[in-house]
N, C-alpha and C positions, 0 to 999 in steps of 0.2 A: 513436583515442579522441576524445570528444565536446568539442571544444577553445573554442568557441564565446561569447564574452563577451553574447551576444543572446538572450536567454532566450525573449523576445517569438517570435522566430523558429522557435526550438524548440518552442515551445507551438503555434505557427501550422503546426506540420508534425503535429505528432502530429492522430492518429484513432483511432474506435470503429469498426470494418467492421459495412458492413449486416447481416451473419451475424449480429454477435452482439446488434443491436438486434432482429432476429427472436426472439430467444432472449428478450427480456427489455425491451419496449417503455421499459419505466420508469428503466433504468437510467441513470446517469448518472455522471459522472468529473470529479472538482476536477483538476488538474494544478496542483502548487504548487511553482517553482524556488525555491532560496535560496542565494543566496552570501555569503561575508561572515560562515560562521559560525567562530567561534573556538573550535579541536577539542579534543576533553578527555576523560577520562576520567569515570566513574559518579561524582557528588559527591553533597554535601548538599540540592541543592534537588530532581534527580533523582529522589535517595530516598525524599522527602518526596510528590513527584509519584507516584509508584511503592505509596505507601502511600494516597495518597488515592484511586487508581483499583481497588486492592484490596480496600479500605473500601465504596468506591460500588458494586461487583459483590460485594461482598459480602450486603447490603442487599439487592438487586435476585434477588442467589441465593435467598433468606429465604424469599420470597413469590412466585417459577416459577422450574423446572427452564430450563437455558439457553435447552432448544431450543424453549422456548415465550417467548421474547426476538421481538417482533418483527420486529427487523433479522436477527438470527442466522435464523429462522425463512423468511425471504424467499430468504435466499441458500441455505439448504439447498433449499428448490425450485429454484433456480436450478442446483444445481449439479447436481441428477438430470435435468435441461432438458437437460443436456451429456451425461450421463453417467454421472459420477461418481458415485458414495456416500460422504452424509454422513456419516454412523455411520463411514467409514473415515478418509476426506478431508474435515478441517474447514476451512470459511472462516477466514481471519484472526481472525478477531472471536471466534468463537467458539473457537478455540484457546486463544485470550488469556483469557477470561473464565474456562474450565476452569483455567488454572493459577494463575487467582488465587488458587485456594481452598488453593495448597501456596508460594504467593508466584510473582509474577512474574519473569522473568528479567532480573540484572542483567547488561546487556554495556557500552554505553558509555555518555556521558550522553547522545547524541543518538538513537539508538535506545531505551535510556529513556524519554525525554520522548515520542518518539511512540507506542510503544507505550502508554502513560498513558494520552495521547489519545485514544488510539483504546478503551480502556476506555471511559472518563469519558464520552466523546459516542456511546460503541455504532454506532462508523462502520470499517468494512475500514481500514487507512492502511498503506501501502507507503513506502520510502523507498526511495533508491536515490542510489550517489553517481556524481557525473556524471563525473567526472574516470574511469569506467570507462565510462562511456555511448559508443555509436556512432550515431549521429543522433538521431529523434525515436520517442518512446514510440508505441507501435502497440497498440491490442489486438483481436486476430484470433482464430477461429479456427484452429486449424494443421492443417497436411496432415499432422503425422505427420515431416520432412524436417526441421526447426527443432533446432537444435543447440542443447544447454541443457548448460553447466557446471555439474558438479559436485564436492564433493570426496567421500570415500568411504574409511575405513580411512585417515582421514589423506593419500590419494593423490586425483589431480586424477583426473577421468572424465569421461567423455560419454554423456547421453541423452536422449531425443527424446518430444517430448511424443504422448499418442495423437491421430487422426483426429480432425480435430473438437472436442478440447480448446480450452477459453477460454482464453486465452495471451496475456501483457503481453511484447512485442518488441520490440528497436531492429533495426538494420541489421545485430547483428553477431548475432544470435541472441534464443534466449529470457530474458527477464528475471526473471520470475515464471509459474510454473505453476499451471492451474487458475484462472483467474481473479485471486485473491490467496491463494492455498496458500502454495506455496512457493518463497522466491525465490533467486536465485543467488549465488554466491559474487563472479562476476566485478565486480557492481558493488552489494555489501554495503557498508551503513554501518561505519565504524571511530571509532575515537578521533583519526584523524586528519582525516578528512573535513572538507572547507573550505565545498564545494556540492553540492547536493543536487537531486533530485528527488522529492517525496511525491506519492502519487498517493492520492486519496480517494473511493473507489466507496461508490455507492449503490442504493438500490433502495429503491419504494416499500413503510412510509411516509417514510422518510426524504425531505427536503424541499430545495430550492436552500439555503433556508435555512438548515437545521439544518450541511448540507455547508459553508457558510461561515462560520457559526461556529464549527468543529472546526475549521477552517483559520487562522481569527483568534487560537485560544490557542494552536494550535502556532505561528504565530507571535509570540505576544505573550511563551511561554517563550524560544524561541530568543534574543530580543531582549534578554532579562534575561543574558544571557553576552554577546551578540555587538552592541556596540555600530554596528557601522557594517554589519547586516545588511541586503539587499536582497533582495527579493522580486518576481515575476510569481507570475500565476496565468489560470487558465482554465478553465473550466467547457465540458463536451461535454456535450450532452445529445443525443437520439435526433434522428439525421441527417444529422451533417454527413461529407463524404468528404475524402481526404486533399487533396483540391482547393481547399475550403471552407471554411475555419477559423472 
């Protein structure tokens, strides 16, 4: 397990492989640690979070169908760049925005909160907690060989993402599929969750900008529970190698 008090170092390890800046010149990746958060269950401010990004895609639903959403709209090309079909396999984003219209899913408050987020500023947001983590965040291409936990009927399994698949990895496997589809069990946010990893993909138009202001409310919410929170962050843009930070 990813046992490491050095965040800095963690972010200085993690990369985008040239493969997938082929795919997608413009992309780019917030990498956001956080410790220090104080674990909880789905509360009052949560919910109120949770109602304001349902509110806001609301709105947004009114006046275009999702998949003419700019952002949603970039990563459905991206995702037929690979492969995939959107119509079957939705980005984060747009998964999230479809279920507003029947409510968002309540699981803890810190899943919650990012998912909100990830409404509100129309940005991919991945979480992942570290205390499951085996080194630094990778996202590759897979050969197809990448061991991805899942669970299945209630019971643990194993499957493998296809050729070629956009794939968020550490050292011990896959983390999330597809790009930001779908992520795994083995290092899922819970109620108990102390530290974290958020990963925030982008693609144009989304801006350096717009990526670190989604990053400043997730953490500006966190803060309002977890008084003695700490944070890194990092921004990858097209080109650096696992050499280069």
């Amino acid at each position: 397990m990813h046992d490491t008090t050095d965040h800095q170092e963690l972010l200085a390890a993690a990369y985008v492989d040239d493969a997938v800046f082929d795919l997608r010149p413009d992309y780019q990746a917030l990498l956001l640690t956080v410790e220090g958060i104080v674990p909880g269950a789905s509360d009052e401010s949560s919910e109120n979070l949770l109602r304001q990004a349902e509110e806001s895609a609301a709105q947004r639903l009114a006046e275009h169908p999702v998949e003419e959403f700019d952002h949603v709209a970039a990563w459905r090309e991206a995702y037929r760049a690979f492969g995939a079909k959107p119509q079957r396999t939705r980005n984060s984003l747009e998964a999230l925005i479809r279920r507003t219209e029947t409510g968002l899913p309540r699981v803890n408050r810190l899943t919650d909160i990012y998912n909100a987020i990830s409404v509100l500023h129309q940005v991919p947001l991945g979480g992942e907690d570290l205390a499951g983590y085996v080194g630094a965040p990778h996202l590759v291409r897979a050969s197809g060989e990448e061991p991805f936990e899942v669970i299945s009927g209630g019971e643990p399994g194993l499957e493998h993402p296809k050729p070629g698949e956009v794939i968020w990895r550490d050292d011990a496997g896959v983390t999330c599929r597809r790009w930001n589809w779908r992520q795994g069990p083995r290092t899922q946010l819970t109620a108990e969750t102390t530290k974290a990893l958020f990963i925030l993909d982008a693609l144009a138009p989304v801006t350096h900008g717009d990526l670190t202001a989604t990053a400043d409310a997730l953490v500006g919410h966190l803060a309002e529970f977890s008084p003695n929170l700490r944070t890194s962050r990092r921004v990858i843009p097209a080109g650096p190698g696992p050499e280069s930070p």
